[in-house]
Short mmCIF file of the C-alpha atoms (twelve columns), coordinates in Angstrom:
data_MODEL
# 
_entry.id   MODEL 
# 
loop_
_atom_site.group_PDB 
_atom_site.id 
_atom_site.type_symbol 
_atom_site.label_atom_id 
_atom_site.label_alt_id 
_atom_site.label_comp_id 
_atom_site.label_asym_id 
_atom_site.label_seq_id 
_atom_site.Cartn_x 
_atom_site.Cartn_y 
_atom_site.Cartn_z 
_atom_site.pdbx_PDB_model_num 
ATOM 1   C CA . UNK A 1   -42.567 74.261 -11.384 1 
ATOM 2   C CA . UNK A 2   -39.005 74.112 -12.666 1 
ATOM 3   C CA . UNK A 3   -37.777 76.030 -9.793  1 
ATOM 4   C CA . UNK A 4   -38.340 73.004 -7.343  1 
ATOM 5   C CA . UNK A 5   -35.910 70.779 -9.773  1 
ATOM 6   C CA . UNK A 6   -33.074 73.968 -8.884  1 
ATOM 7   C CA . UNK A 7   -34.017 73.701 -5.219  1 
ATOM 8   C CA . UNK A 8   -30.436 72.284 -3.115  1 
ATOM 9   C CA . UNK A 9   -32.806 70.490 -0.824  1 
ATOM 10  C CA . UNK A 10  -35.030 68.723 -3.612  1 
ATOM 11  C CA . UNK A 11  -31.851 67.701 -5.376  1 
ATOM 12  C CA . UNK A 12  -29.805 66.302 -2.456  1 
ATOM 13  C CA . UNK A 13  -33.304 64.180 -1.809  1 
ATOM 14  C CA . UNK A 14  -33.385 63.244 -5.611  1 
ATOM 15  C CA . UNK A 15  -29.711 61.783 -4.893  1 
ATOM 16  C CA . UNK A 16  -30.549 60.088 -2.576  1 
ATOM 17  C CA . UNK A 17  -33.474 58.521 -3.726  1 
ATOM 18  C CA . UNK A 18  -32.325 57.724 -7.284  1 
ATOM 19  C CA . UNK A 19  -28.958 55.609 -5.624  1 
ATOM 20  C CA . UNK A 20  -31.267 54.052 -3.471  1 
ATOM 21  C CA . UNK A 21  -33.469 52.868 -6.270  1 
ATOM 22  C CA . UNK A 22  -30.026 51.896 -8.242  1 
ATOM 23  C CA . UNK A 23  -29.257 49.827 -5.675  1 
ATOM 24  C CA . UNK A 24  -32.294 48.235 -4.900  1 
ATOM 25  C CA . UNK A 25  -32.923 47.247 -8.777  1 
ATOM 26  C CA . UNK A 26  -28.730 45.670 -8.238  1 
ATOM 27  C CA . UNK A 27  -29.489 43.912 -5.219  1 
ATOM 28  C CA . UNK A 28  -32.145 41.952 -7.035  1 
ATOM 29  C CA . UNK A 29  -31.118 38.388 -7.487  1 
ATOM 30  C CA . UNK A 30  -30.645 37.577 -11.492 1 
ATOM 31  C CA . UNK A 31  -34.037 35.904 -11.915 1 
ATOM 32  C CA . UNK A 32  -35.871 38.269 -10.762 1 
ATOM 33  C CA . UNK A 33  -33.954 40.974 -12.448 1 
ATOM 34  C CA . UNK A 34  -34.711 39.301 -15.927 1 
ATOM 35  C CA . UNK A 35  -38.735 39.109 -15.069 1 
ATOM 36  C CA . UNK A 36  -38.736 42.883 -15.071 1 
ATOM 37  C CA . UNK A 37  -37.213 42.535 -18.821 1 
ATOM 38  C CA . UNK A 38  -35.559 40.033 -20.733 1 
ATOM 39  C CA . UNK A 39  -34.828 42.623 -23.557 1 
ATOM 40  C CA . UNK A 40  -31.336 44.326 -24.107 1 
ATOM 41  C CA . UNK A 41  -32.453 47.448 -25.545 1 
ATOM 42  C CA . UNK A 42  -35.134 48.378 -22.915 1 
ATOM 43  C CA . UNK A 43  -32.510 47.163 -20.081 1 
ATOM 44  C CA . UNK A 44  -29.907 49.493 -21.774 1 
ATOM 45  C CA . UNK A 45  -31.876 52.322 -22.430 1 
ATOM 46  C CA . UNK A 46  -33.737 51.811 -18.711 1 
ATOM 47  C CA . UNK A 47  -29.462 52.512 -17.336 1 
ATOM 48  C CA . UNK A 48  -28.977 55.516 -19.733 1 
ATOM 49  C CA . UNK A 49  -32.499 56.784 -18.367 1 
ATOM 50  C CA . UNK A 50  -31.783 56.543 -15.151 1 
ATOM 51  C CA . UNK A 51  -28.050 57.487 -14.479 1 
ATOM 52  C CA . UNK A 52  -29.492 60.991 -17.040 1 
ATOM 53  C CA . UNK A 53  -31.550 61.712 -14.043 1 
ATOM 54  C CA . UNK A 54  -28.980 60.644 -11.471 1 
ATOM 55  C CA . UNK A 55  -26.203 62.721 -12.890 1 
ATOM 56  C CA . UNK A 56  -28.758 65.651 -13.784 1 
ATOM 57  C CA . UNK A 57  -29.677 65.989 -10.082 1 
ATOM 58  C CA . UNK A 58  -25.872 65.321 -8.721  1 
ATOM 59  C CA . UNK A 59  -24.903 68.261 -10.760 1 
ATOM 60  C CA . UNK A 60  -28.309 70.566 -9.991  1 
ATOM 61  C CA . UNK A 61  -26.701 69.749 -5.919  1 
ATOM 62  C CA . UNK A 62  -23.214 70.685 -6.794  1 
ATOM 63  C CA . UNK A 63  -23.463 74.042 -8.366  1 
ATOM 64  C CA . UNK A 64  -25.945 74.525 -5.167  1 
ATOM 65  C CA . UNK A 65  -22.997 73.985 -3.302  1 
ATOM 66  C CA . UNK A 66  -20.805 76.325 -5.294  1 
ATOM 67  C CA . UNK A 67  -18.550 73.521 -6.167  1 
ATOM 68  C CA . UNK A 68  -15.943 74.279 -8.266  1 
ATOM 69  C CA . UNK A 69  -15.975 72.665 -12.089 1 
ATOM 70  C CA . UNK A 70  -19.251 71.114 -11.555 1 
ATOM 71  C CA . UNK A 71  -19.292 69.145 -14.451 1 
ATOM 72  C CA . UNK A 72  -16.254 67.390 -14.103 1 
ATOM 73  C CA . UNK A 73  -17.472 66.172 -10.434 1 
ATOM 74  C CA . UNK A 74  -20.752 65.215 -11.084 1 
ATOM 75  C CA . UNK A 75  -19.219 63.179 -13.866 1 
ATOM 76  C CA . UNK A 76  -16.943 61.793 -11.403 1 
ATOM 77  C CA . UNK A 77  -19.203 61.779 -8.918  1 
ATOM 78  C CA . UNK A 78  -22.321 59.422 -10.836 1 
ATOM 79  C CA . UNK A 79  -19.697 57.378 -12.432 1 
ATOM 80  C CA . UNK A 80  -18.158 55.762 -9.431  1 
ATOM 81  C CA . UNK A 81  -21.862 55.170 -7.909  1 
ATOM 82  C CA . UNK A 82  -21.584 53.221 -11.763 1 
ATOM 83  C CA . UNK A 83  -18.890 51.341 -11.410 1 
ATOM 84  C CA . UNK A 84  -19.472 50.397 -7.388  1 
ATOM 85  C CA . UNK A 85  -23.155 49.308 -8.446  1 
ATOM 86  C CA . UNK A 86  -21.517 46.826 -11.290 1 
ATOM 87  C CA . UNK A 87  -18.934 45.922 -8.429  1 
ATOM 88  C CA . UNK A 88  -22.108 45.187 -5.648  1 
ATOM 89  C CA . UNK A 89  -23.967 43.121 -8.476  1 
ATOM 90  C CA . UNK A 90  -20.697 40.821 -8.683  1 
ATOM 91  C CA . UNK A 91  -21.800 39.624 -5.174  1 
ATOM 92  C CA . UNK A 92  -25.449 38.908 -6.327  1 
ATOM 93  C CA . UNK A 93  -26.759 35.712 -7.164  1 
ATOM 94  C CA . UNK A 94  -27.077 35.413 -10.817 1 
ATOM 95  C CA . UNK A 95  -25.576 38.531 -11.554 1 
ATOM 96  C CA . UNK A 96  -22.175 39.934 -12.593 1 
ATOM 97  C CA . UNK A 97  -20.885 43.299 -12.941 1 
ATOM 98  C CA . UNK A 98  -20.266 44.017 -16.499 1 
ATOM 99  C CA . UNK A 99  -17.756 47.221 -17.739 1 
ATOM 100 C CA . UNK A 100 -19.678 47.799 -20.659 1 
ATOM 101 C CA . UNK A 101 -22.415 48.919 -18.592 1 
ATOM 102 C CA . UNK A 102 -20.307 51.125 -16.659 1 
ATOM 103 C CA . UNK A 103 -19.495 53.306 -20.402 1 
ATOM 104 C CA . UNK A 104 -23.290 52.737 -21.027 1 
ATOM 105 C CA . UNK A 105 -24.105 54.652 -17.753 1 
ATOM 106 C CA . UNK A 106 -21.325 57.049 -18.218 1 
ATOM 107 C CA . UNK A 107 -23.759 58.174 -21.341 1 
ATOM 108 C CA . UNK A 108 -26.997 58.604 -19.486 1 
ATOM 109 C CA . UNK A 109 -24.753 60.469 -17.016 1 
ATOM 110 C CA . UNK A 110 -23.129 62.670 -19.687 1 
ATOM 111 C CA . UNK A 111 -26.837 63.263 -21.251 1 
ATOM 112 C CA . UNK A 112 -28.174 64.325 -17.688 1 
ATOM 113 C CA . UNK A 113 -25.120 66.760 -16.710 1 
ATOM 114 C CA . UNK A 114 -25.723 68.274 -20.224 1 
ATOM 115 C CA . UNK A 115 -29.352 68.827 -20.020 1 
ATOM 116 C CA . UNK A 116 -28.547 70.296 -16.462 1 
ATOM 117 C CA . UNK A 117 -26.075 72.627 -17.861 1 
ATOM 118 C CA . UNK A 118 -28.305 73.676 -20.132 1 
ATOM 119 C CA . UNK A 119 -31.543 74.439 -18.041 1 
ATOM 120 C CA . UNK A 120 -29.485 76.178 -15.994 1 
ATOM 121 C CA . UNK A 121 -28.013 78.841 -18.736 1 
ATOM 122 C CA . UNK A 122 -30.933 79.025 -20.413 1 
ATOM 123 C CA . UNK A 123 -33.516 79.034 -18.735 1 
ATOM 124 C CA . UNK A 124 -32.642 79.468 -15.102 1 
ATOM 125 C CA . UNK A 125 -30.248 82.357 -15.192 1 
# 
């Protein structure tokens, strides 16, 4: 079962997937972005969440593609798709980008590289 996470194919669709999901959640006007949850904690918690998995999977592709320091570009790599999503809510009605959220993502990213890292010394190799 946990070989399919480690699969390059799987993980390049996982990419994909997860920034189109980003990005469909952003393009949602501000209204209808605060009916899914008025509360800052879940709203918070639902970014770390799901920039963990983004940069989790952006790292799984890398080291399938031999990239060289692979944590360093997935880290790169999830947190500008972070910043450009708080830069495409800017143009969104009733929404503004906000930096904070950017550092907020750059956690969940952090948490999803590590776990990555770690599945794959531990239990992969």
């Amino acid at each position: 079962m946990l070989k399919i996470l480690f699969n390059r194919k799987f993980s390049l669709i996982m990419v994909i997937f997860l920034m189109g999901t980003i990005f469909y959640f952003s393009h949602q006007i501000g209204y209808e972005s605060n009916q899914l949850s008025n509360n800052v904690l879940i709203r918070k918690l639902a970014h770390i969440t799901e920039y963990a998995v983004l940069g989790f999977f952006v790292y799984i592709h890398l080291l399938n593609c031999k990239i060289n320091r692979v944590n360093l570009v997935a880290g790169a790599v999830s947190i500008v798709y972070a910043a450009s999503d708080e830069y495409h809510q800017t143009f969104i009605e009733g929404r503004s980008g906000n930096i904070i959220d950017i550092f907020i993502d750059a956690i969940g990213v952090m948490i999803g590289i590590g776990i990555a890292s770690y599945f794959v010394e531990k239990i992969v190799i």
